[in-house]
C-alpha positions in Angstrom: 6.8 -83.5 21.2 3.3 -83.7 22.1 3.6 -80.8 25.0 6.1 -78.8 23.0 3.5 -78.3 20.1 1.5 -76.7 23.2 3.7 -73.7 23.5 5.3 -73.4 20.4 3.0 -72.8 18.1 2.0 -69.4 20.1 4.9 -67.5 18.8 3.6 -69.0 15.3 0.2 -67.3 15.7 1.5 -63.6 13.7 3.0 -65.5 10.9 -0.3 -67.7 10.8 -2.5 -64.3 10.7 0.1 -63.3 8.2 0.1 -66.3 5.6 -3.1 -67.6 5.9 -4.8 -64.3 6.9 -6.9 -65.7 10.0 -9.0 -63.8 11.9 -8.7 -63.5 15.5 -12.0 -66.4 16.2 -9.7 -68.6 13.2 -6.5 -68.0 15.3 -8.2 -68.9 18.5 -9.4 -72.1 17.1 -6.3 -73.0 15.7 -4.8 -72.7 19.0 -8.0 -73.7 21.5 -8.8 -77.1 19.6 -5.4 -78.9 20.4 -5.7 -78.2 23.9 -9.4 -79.0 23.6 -9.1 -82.4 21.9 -5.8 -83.2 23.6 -7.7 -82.8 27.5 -10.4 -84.7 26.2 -8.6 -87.7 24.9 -6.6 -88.4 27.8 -8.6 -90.4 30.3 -10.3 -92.3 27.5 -6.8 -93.2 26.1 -5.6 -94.2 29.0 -8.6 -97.1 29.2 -7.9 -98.0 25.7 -4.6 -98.8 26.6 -5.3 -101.1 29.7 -7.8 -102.8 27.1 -5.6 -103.2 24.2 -2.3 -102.7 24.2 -0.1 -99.7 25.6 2.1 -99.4 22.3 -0.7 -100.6 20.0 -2.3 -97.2 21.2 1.2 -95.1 21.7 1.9 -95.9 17.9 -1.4 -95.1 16.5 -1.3 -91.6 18.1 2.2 -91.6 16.7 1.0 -92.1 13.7 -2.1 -89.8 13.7 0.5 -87.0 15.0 2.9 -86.9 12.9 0.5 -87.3 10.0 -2.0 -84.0 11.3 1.7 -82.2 11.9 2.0 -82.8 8.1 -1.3 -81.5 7.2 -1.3 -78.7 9.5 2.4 -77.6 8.0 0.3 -77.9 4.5 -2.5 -75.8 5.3 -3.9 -73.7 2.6 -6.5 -72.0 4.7 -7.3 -71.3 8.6 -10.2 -73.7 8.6 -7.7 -76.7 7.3 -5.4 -75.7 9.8 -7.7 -75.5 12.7 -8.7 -79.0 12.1 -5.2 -80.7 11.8 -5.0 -79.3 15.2 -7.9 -81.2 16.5 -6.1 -84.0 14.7 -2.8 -83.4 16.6 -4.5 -83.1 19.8 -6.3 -85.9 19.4 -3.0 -88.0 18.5 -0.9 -86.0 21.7 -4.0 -87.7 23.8 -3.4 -90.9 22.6 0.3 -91.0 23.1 0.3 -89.0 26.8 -1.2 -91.6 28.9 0.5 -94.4 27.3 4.3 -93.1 28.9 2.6 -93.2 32.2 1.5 -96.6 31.5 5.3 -97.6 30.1 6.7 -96.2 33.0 4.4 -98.0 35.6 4.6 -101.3 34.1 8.6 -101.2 33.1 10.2 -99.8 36.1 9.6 -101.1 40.0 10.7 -99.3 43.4 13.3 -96.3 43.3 13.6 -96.6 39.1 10.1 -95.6 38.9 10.4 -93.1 40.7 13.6 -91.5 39.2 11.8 -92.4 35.6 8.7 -90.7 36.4 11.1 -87.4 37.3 12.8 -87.9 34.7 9.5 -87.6 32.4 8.2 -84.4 34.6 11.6 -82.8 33.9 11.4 -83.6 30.0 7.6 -82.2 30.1 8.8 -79.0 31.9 12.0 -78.3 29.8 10.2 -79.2 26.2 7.2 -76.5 27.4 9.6 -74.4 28.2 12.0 -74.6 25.1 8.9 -74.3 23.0 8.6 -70.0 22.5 12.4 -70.4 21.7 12.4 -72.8 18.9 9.1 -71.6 17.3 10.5 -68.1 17.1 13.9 -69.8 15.8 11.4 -71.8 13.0 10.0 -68.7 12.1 12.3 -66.4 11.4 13.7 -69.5 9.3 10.9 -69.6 7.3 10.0 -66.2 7.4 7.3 -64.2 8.5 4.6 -65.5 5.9 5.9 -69.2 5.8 7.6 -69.6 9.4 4.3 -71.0 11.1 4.7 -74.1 8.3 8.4 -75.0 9.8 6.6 -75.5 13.7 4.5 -78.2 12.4 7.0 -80.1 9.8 9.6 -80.4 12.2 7.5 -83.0 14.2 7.3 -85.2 11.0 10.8 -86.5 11.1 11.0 -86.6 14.9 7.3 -88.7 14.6 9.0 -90.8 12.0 12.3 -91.7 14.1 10.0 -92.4 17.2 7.5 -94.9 15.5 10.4 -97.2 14.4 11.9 -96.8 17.5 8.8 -98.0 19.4 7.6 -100.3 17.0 11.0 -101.7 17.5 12.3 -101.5 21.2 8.8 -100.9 23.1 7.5 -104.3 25.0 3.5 -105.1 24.2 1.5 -105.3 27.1 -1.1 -107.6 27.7 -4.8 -106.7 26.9 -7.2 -106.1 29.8 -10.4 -106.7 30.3 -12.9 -105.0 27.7 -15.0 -104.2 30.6 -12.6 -101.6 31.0 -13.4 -99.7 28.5 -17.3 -98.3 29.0 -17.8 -96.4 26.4 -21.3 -95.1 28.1 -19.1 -93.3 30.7 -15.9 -92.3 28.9 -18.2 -90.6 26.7 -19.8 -88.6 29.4 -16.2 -87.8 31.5 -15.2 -86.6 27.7 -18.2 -84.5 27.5 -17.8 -83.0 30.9 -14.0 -82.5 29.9 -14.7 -80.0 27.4 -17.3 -78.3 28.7 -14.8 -77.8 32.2 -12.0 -76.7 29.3 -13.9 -74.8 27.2 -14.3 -71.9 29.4 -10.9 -72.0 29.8 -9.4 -72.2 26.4 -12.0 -69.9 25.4 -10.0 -67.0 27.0 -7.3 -67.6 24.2 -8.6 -64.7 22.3 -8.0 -62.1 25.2 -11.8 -62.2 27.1 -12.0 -61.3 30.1 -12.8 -63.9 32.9 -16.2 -62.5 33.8 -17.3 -62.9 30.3 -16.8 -66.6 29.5 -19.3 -69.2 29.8 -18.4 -70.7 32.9 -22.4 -71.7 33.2 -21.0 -74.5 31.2 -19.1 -76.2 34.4 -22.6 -76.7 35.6 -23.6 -78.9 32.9 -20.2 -80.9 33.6 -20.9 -81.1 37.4 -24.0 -82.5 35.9 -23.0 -85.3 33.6 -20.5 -86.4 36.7 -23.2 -86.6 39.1 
């Protein structure tokens, strides 16, 4: 769900333009901050979950997805919609890390390993399937209300998969708080997004000579 939303809201983006009437900068927020808030989440989910608990942290980024899916999918303007997506990034970087985790702590010898391929496989069809089933949405909805029917459709699928965990996944034990630092996952998140913004900014069609790449400096910097 959380890698799907990566590809399908791109065949979205002209009913977005059309219903909300975003400029191209609007547009390549709404798409950019996902990835942005999603890649920078990640490794500081990932320690939360060691610290806490694994489905403590899988069902609050449950929760904060399917809840930003809901408010992007009500959107009345680009700059409402561009920050659900921050949301829904943030929530896909809580949940990400956590399967790993599931799979690691669950499954031992030759079932971990057919249960991690089993995951890569379900990452790699649900990117794939994503252009087919946002353009399917779409032309449901139609071309100035389509967009809404790529982000609703994660509400009931969030819905069904928060009972299901709350009900079937095992807690973990906490680890240590050490775990955590905060002083460092602060700077590995900084030095994230400055290594991904370069990258996402090329969503709007720039060339690669002309993005800030200086930026990876800074990054190499604050990892030092």
């Amino acid at each position: 769900m959380t890698l799907l939303d990566v590809s399908i809201v791109n065949v979205a983006l002209p009913s977005i333009r059309s219903g909300l009437d975003a400029s191209d900068s609007q547009i390549q927020l709404i798409v950019a901050g996902y990835s942005l808030a999603f890649g920078i989440v990640l490794v500081p989910a990932g320690r939360l979950g060691d610290a806490l608990s694994r489905k403590v942290v899988f069902c609050i980024g449950l929760v904060v997805f399917t809840a930003s899916s809901a408010l992007a999918g009500a959107a009345s303007d680009p700059g409402w919609l561009a920050a659900a997506r921050i949301l829904q990034g943030i929530g896909g970087g809580l949940i990400n890390p956590q399967v790993s985790g599931f799979i690691q702590n669950m499954f031992r010898g030759d079932e971990r390993a057919r249960a991690f391929g089993l995951f890569g496989a379900t990452v790699g069809i649900s990117t794939a399937i994503g252009p087919l089933l946002g353009g399917v949405l779409v032309t449901l909805g139609g071309d100035e209300n389509g967009w809404r029917y790529v982000f609703f459709v994660n509400v009931p699928v969030g819905i069904v998969a928060l009972v299901l965990a709350l009900r079937w996944l095992p807690r973990s034990e906490r680890g240590p708080r050490e775990s955590l630092d905060p002083v460092g996952t602060l700077l590995f998140g900084a030095a994230t997004f400055l290594v991904l913004f370069p990258l996402v900014e090329g969503t709007g069609g720039e060339s690669l000579s002309s993005r800030p790449w200086w930026v990876a400096g800074v990054a190499r910097a604050l990892l030092a």
